[in-house]
C-alpha positions, -999 to 999 in steps of 0.1 A, spaced: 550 -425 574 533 -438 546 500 -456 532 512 -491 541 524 -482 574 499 -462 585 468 -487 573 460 -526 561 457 -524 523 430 -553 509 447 -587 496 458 -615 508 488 -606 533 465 -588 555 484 -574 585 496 -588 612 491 -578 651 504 -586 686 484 -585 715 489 -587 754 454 -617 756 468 -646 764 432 -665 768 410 -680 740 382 -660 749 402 -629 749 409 -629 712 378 -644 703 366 -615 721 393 -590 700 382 -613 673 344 -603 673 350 -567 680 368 -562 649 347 -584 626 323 -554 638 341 -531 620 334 -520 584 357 -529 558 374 -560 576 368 -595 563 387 -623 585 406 -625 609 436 -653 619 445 -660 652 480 -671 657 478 -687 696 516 -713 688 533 -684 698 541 -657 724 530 -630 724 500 -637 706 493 -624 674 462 -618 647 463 -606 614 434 -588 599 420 -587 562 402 -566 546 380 -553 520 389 -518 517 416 -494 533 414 -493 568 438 -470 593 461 -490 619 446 -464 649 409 -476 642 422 -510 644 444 -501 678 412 -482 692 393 -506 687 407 -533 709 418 -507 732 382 -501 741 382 -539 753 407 -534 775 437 -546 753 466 -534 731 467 -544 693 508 -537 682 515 -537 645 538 -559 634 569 -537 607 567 -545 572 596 -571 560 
């Protein structure tokens, strides 16, 4: 494992998550919960495609698992996506 696969490094990639909500107000939801988080700046929802997908930004380097725990704790699943 390394930096980049273990966390979301600032800039303007960000990283990019699937997730088992299917509704709106599901990853709004997700999408509020993480904007709680310290460090993390935006976040995209992707709803064109299945299954759906956010990517997060940030400020600083965050870990993957605090991303994963976080939308856990709402009662989904946040995957990360392999670097190309």
């Amino acid at each position: 494992m390394s930096l980049l696969t273990n966390n979301i490094i600032p800039g303007e990639h960000g990283k990019i998550f699937g997730t088992n909500a299917n509704e709106e107000t599901e990853l709004i939801e997700i999408k509020n919960k993480l904007l709680n988080l310290d460090g993390i700046t935006e976040i995209e929802i992707n709803t064109t495609i299945f299954p759906k997908e956010f990517t997060v930004f940030t400020s600083k380097v965050i870990s993957i698992e605090e991303i994963e725990k976080a939308v856990k704790s709402i009662g989904f699943h946040a995957i990360p996506k392999e670097i190309i």
